[in-house]
C-alpha positions as CSV (number, residue, x, y, z in Angstrom):
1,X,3.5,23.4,18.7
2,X,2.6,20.0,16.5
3,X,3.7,16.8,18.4
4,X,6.0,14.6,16.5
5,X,5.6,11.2,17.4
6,X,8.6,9.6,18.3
7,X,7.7,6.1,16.6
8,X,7.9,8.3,13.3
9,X,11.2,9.6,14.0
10,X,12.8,6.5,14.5
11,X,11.0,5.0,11.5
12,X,12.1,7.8,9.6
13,X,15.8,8.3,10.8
14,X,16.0,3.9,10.2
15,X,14.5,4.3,6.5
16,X,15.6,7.7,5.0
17,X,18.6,8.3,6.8
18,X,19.5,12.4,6.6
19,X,16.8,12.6,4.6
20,X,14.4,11.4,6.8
21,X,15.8,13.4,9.7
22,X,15.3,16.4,7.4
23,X,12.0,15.3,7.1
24,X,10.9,15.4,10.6
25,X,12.8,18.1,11.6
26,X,10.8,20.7,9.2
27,X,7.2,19.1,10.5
28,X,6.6,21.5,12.4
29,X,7.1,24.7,10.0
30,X,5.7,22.5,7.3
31,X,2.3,22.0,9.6
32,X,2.2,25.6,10.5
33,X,2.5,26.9,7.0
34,X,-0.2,24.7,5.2
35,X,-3.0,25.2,8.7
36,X,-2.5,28.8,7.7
37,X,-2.2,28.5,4.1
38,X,-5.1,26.2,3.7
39,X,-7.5,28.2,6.6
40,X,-7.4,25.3,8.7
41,X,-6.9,24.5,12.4
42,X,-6.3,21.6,15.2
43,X,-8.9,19.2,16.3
44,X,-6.9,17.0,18.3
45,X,-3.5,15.1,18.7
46,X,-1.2,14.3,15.9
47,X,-1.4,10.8,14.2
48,X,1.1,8.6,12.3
49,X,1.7,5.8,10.2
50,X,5.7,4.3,9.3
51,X,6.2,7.3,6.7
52,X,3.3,10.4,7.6
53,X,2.3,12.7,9.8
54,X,-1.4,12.9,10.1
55,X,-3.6,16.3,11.6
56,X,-7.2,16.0,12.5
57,X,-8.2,19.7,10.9
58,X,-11.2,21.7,10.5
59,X,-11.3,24.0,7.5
60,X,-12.5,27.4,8.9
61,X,-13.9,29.0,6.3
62,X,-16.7,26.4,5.8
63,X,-16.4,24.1,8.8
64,X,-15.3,21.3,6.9
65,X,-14.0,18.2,8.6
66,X,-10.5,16.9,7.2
67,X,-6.8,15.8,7.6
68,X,-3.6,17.6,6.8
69,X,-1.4,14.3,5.4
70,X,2.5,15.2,5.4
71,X,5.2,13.1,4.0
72,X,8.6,12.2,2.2
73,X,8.4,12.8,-1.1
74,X,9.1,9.4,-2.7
75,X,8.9,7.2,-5.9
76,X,6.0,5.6,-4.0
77,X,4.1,8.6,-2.1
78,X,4.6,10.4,-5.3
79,X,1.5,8.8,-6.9
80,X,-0.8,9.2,-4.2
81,X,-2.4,12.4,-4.9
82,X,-2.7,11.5,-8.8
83,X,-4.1,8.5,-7.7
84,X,-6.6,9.9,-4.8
85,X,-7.8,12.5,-7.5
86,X,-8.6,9.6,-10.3
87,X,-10.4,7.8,-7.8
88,X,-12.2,11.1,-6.4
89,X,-13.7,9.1,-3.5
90,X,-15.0,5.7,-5.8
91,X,-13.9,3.5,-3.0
92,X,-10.9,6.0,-1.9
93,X,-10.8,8.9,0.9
94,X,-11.0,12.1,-1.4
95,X,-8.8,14.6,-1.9
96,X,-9.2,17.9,-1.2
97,X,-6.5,20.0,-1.6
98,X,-2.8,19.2,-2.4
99,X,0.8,21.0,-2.9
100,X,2.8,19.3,-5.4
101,X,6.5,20.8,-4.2
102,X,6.2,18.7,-0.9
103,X,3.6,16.6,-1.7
104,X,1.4,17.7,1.6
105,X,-2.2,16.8,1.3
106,X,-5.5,18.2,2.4
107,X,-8.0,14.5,2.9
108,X,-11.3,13.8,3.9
109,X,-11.9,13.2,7.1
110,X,-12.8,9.1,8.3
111,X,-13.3,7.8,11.4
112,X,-9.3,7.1,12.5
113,X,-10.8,4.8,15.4
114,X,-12.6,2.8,13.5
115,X,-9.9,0.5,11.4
116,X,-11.4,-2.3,9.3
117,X,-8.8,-4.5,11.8
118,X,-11.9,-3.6,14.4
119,X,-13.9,-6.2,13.0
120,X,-13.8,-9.1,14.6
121,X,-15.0,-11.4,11.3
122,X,-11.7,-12.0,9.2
123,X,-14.0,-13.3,6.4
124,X,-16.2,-10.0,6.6
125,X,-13.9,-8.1,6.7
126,X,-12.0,-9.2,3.6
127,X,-15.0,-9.4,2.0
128,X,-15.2,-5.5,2.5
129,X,-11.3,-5.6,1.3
130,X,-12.7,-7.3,-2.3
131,X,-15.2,-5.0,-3.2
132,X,-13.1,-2.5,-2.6
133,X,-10.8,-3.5,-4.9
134,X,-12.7,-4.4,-7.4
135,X,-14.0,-0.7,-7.5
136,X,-10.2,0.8,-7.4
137,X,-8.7,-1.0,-9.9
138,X,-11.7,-1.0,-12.3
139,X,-10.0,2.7,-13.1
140,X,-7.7,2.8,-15.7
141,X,-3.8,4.6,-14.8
142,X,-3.7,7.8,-15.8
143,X,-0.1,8.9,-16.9
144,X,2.8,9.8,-14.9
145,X,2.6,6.8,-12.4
146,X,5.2,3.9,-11.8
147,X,4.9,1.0,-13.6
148,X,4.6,-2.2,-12.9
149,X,6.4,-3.7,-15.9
150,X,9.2,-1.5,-15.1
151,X,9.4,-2.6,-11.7
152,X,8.9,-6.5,-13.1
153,X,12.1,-6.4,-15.2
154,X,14.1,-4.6,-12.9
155,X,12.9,-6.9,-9.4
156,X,14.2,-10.2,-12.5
157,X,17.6,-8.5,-12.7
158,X,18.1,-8.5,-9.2
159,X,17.3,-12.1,-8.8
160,X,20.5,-14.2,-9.6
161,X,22.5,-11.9,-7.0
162,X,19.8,-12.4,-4.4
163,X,19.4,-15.9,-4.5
164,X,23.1,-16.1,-4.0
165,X,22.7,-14.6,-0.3
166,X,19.9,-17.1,0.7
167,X,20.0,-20.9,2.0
168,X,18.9,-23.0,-1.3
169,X,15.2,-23.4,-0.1
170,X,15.0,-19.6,-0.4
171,X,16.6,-19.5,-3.2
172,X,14.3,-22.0,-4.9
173,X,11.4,-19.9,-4.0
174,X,12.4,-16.9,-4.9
175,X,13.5,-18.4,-8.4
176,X,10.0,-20.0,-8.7
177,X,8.6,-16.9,-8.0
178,X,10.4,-15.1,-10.7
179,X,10.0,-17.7,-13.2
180,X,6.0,-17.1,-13.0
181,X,6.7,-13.5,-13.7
182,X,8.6,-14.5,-16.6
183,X,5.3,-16.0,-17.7
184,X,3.4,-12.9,-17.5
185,X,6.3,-10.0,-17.7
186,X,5.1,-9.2,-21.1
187,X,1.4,-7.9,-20.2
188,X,2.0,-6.1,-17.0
189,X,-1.6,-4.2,-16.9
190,X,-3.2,-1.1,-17.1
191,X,-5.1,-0.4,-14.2
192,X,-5.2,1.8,-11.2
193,X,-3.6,-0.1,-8.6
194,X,-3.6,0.8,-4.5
195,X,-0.4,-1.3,-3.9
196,X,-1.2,-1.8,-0.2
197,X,-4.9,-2.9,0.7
198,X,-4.6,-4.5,3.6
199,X,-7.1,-4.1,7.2
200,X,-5.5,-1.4,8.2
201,X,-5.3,0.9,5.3
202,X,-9.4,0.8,5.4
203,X,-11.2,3.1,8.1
204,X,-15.0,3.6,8.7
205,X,-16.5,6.6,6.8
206,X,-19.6,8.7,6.8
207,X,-20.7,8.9,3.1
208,X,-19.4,5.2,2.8
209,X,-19.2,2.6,5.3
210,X,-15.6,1.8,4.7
211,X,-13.0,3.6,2.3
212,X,-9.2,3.0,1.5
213,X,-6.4,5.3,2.4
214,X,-2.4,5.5,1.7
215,X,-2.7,3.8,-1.8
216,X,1.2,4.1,-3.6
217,X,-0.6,4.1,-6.5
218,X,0.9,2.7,-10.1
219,X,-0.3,0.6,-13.2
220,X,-0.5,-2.3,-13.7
221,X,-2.4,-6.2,-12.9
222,X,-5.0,-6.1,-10.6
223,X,-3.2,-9.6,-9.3
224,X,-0.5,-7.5,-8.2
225,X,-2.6,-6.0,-5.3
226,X,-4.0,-9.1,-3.6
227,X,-0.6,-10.6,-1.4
228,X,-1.3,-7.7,1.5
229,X,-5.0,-8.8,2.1
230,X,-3.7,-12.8,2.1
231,X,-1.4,-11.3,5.0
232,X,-4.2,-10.2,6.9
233,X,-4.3,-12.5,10.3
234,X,-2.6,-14.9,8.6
235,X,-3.8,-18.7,8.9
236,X,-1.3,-21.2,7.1
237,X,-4.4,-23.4,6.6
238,X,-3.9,-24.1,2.8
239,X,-7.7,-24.3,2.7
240,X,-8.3,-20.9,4.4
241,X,-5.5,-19.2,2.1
242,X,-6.8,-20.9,-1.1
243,X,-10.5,-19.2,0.5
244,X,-9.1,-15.7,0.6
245,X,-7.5,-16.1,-3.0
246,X,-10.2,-17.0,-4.9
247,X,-12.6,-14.3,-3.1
248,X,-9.8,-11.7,-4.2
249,X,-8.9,-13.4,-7.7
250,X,-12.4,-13.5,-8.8
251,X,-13.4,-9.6,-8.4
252,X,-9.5,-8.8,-10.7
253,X,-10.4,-11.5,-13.2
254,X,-7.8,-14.0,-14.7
255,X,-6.8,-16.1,-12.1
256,X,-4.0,-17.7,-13.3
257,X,-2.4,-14.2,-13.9
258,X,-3.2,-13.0,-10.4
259,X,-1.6,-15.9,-8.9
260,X,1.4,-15.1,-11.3
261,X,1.4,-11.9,-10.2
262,X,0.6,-12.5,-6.0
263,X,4.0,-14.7,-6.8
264,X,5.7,-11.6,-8.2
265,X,4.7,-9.4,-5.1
266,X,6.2,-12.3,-3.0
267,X,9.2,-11.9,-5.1
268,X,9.3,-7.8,-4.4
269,X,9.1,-8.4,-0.9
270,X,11.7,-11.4,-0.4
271,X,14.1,-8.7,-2.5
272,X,13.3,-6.5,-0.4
273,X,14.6,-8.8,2.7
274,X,18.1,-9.5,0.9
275,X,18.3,-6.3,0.7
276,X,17.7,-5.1,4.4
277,X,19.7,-8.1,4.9
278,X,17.8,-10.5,6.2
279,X,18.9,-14.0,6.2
280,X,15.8,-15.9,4.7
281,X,12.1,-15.1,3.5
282,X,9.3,-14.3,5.5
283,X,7.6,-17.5,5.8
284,X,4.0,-16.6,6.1
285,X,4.5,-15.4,2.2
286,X,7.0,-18.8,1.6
287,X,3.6,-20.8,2.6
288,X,2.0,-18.6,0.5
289,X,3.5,-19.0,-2.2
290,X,4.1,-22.7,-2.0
291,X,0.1,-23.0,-1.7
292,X,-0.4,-21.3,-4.8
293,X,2.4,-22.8,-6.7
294,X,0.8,-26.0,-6.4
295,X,-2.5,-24.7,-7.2
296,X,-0.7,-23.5,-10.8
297,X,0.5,-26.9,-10.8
């Protein structure tokens, strides 16, 4: 019998709704079918992130260390498997196997206790972050991903109705933010993006030290993937955040158009918070933000 974290059914049931419950209630069939589909058995206890179900497997035919990855289909898990294939371990965890109907994959198998967040240098440890990026989204997007001009004119469309909700500080931010995106709307990018490079999306590995996982992959500016990483253990030292952004900014390129674009992922998230209904902006990403808007100044 697979265990099913309760953590995941509660983030499931508070995300997807029915179709999250769905989703967790079929685990268990789904797990059985792909360990015998696949030749694969358990190596220990189930693991979990907000939106997967992870298996620590070994393929019996061939002895083969791995993970059986299962989650909701989505506009942003979607991508993952074009994306892990592009990559085909160049800074990535590579993908074995995969079944396009429910989008269950077959991974190499890293080191799940051995996080990036284990090491203790923040500056080290980012420094891992940037060259990983600048090996993921040196790949150009194949087709069939989301895109991140699409996503640009549709997050500006929402932003006269969301500023409405907020106090007028928010509101000014969240305009300033779109106004920046305005700027750079037009050229949205063509590379390989991970979307969500942050600490703990990188674990230890044995043919790398360190690779990324969970990407929700889509085109576009390499600027677009930096905000998660400024995140990190946040310090609101203008000076430390400033340090982090120009270590990140110089491995995409154009700075001014990854702070644009930083501002634009600030945006996605503070529509995001009007939208779960949150009364203001996260203010770890409103200092952000302020800090790089008066660098762009």
């Amino acid at each position: 019998m697979i265990h099913v974290p309760e953590e995941l059914v509660a983030s499931q049931t508070k995300y997807n709704g029915e179709a999250g419950r769905a989703f967790v209630a079929g685990l268990p069939a789904r797990a059985e079918e792909f360990l015998d589909r696949w030749g694969l058995r358990t190596t220990g206890p189930s693991m979990y992130g907000m939106a997967s179900l992870v298996l620590p497997v070994l393929r019996v035919s061939d002895g083969t260390p791995a993970a059986l990855k299962m989650q909701i289909l989505d506009e942003e898990t979607e991508g993952e498997p074009l994306g892990l294939r592009v990559w085909d371990g160049a800074g990535a965890v590579r993908l074995l196997d995969h079944d396009a109907a429910t989008g269950t994959m077959l991974l190499e198998r890293l080191d799940e206790s051995r996080p990036l967040t284990s090491l203790p240098d923040t500056r080290a440890a980012l420094g891992v972050v940037a060259g990983l990026l600048a090996r993921l989204v040196a790949i150009p997007a194949p087709d069939g991903l989301r895109a991140l001009g699409d996503i640009a004119a549709a997050m500006l469309a929402e932003v006269p109705a969301a500023a409405g909700r907020l106090g007028p500080q928010d509101a000014a931010v969240l305009r300033d933010c779109a106004a920046a995106v305005r700027e750079v709307v037009a050229e949205p990018g063509d590379r390989l993006l991970h979307w969500d490079l942050h600490l703990g999306n990188v674990l230890a590995g044995e043919r790398e030290p360190w690779l990324s996982i969970d990407p929700k992959p889509l085109a576009g500016d390499p600027g677009f993937d930096l905000l998660p990483a400024l995140t990190d253990r946040f310090d609101p030292d203008p000076d430390e955040i400033l340090w982090r952004f120009d270590l990140l900014a110089e491995v995409v390129g154009d700075r001014d158009r990854a702070v644009a674009w930083t501002l634009g992922r600030v945006l996605q998230n503070g529509l995001w918070d009007v939208e779960d209904g949150e009364p203001a902006l996260d203010r770890e990403q409103i200092t952000i933000a302020r800090v790089l808007r008066e660098r762009r100044g």
